[in-house]
N, C-alpha and C positions, 0 to 999 in steps of 0.2 A: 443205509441199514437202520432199520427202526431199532430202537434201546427199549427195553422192557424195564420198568419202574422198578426200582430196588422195592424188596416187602418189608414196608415199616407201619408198624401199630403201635404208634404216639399218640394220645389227643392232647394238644391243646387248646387249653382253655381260651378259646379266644374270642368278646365279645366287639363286632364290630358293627360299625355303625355306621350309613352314608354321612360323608363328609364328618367323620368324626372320628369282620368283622373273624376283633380278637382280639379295664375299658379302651376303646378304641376307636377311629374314622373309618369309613368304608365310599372308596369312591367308584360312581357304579361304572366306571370306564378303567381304573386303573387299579383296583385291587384292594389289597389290606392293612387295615394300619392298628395296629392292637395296644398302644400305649395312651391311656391316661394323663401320663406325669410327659409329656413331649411341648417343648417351649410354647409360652403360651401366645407369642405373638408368629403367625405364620412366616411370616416374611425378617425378621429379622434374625441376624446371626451375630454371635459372640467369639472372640475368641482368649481360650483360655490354653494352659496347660494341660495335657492329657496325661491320664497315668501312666505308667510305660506297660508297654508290649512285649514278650519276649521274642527274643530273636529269633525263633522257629515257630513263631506261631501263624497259622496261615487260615482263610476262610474259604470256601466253595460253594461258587450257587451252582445246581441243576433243576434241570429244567426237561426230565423224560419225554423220549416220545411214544405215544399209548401203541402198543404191539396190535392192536385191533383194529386202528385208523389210521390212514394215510395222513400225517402231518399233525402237525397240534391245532385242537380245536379250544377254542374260547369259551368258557373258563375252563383254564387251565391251575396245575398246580407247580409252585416252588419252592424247592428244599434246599435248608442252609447248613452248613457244616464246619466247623471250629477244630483244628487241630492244634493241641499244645496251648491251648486259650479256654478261660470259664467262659458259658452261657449261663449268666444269671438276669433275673428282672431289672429293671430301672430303678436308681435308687443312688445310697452315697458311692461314689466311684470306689472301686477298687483295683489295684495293680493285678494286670494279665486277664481284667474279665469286662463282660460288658454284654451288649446286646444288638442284636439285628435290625438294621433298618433296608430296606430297597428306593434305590431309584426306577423310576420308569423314564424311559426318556428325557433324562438330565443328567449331566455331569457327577463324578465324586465330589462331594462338599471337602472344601481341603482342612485335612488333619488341624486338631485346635480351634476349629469353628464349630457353632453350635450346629447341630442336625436341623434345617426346619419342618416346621408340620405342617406338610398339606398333598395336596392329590397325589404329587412327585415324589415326594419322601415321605415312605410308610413307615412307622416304626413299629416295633414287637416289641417292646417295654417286659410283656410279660415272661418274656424268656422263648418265645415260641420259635420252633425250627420249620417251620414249611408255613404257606400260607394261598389261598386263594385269588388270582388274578384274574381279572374281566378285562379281557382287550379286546380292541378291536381288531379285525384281518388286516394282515400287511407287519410289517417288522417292525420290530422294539428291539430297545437296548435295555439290560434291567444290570443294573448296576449295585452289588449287596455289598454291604460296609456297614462294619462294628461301632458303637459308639461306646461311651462310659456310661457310669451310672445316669449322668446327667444330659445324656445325649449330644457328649462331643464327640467330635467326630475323630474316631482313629484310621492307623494308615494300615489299614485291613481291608482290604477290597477286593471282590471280584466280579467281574463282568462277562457278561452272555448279551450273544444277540440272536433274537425267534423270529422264525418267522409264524404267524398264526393264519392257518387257511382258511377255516371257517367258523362261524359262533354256532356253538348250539341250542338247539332251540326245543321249547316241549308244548305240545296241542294235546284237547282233549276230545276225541271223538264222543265218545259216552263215557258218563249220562248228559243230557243234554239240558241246559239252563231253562229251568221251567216245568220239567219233568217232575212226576207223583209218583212215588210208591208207595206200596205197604209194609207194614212193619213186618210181613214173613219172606219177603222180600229180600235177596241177597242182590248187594248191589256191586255192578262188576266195570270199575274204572277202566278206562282204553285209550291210554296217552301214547299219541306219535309224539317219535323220540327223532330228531333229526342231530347227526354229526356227534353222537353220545353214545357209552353202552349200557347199558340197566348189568350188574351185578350184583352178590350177596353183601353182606356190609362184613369188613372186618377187613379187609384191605383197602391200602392206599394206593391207588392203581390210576395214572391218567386219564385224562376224560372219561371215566367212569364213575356210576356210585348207584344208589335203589333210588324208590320211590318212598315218598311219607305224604300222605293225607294230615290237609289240615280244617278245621274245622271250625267256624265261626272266628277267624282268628287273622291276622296277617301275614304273610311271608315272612321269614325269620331271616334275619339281613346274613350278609353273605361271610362267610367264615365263622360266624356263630354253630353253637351245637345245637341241634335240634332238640327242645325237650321230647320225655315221652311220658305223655299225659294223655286225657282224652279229648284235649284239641291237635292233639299230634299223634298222629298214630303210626307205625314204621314198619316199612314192607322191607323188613331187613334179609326177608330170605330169594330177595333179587328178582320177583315176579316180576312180569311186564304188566300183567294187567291184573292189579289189586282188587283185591273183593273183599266186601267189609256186609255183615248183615245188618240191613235196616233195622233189627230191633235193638244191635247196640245202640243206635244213637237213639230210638226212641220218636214216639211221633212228634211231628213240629216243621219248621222251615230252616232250612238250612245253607248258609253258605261254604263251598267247595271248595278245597285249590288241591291240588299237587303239586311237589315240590321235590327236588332232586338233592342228595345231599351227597357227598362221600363215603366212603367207606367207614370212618369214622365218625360219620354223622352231623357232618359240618354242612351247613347249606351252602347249594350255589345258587344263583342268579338265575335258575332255570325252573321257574313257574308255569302253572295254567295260567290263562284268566278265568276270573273267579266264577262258579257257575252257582245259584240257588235251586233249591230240589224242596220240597215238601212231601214229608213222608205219614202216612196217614195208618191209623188203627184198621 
């Protein structure tokens, strides 16, 4: 039986980066890593004292499946959950609180070792409760567990295993790379959407989210928020096929993308390729 996404409207603030979204690393195979302050040598680990935990405090990852599609498609979303425990940022430790990190196929780091930073272990330094995952098809173990301020590792853990049936992917029929208009000219984007659904923005809903034009600009790395400016413009009210008039942008040469975000506005990894257009008085 497919599970229909609890409706949560949180943004976090989360900037991430490949190999470094939500400050943060972003690895384009395994997902999000949103802390700045995460040890700075990848590979090694410490072990110190952690502060204590209380005895009923527990964490929970999920991991919905989208009511619309058969199975979970790639990029997917996962939410974390703290009971009888603070979620705060990375910082000096404090007793009963701490912060989210995920495994993706690796082991819990044991209690009192430091958390390390890299593709495997994501951190959320920033206090974030959900976060954007790029996998590939086939099964993963994602393993979430709390750390301290300083990203030791506590004995907070939970794990899930997915399986992922397909990645989604987004094409752009029209307009076509190379193509002229005029500036009275309304232009009418027509992006195939494979294994995804185009919805209104304002929910947190599984492999769903709208469309946002971007413009002279680069794709905005993945678990970041999309600004909204005039190189990002947002088809927040769930069109399929965005239409924007040639005279907002004005005459000139321009490069293209589309780009798919969440409901919240978080970009995924689900691009055009970049198309130029010249749009003429």
């Amino acid at each position: 039986m497919q599970e229909e996404l609890p409706r949560r409207a949180f943004i976090t603030s989360t900037a991430i980066g490949i190999a470094a979204i939500a400050g943060c690393t972003q690895s384009d195979s395994e997902g999000t890593n949103s802390d700045n302050s995460a040890p700075a040598d990848d590979n090694e680990t410490t072990t110190s004292e952690e502060p204590s935990v209380p005895e009923d405090a527990n964490i929970t990852l999920s991991v919905p499946t989208a009511a619309d599609l058969d199975g979970l498609q790639s990029p997917l979303m996962a939410f974390f959950d703290a009971e009888n425990f603070t979620v705060e940022p990375a910082g000096e430790p404090t007793d009963g609180a701490g912060h989210f990190h995920v495994m993706v196929d690796t082991s819990q780091v044991e209690p009192g070792e430091t958390i390390p930073n890299d593709d495997q272990h994501l951190h959320f330094g920033d206090g974030a409760e959900h976060t954007v995952l790029d996998l590939e098809p086939g099964e993963h173990e994602l393993t979430l567990q709390m750390g301290d301020g300083e990203h030791t590792a506590l004995p907070l853990v939970d794990t899930q295993t997915v399986t992922v049936e397909e990645r989604a992917a987004v094409s752009l029929d029209a307009p076509q790379d190379g193509d002229v208009v005029s500036t009275d000219e309304t232009i009418t984007f027509k992006p195939v959407v494979d294994n995804f659904v185009i919805e209104q923005a304002g929910e947190l809903t599984q492999n769903a989210g709208h469309h946002h034009l971007l413009v002279n600009t680069d794709p905005v790395s993945t678990g970041t928020v999309i600004p909204s400016d005039d190189q990002h413009i947002h088809f927040g009210n769930g069109t399929e096929m965005p239409e924007i008039d040639a005279s907002e942008l004005g005459a000139g040469e321009y490069e293209l993308i589309i780009q798919i975000a969440n409901g919240v506005h978080e970009a995924y990894p689900l691009t055009t390729d970049p198309i130029t257009i010249t749009i003429e008085e």
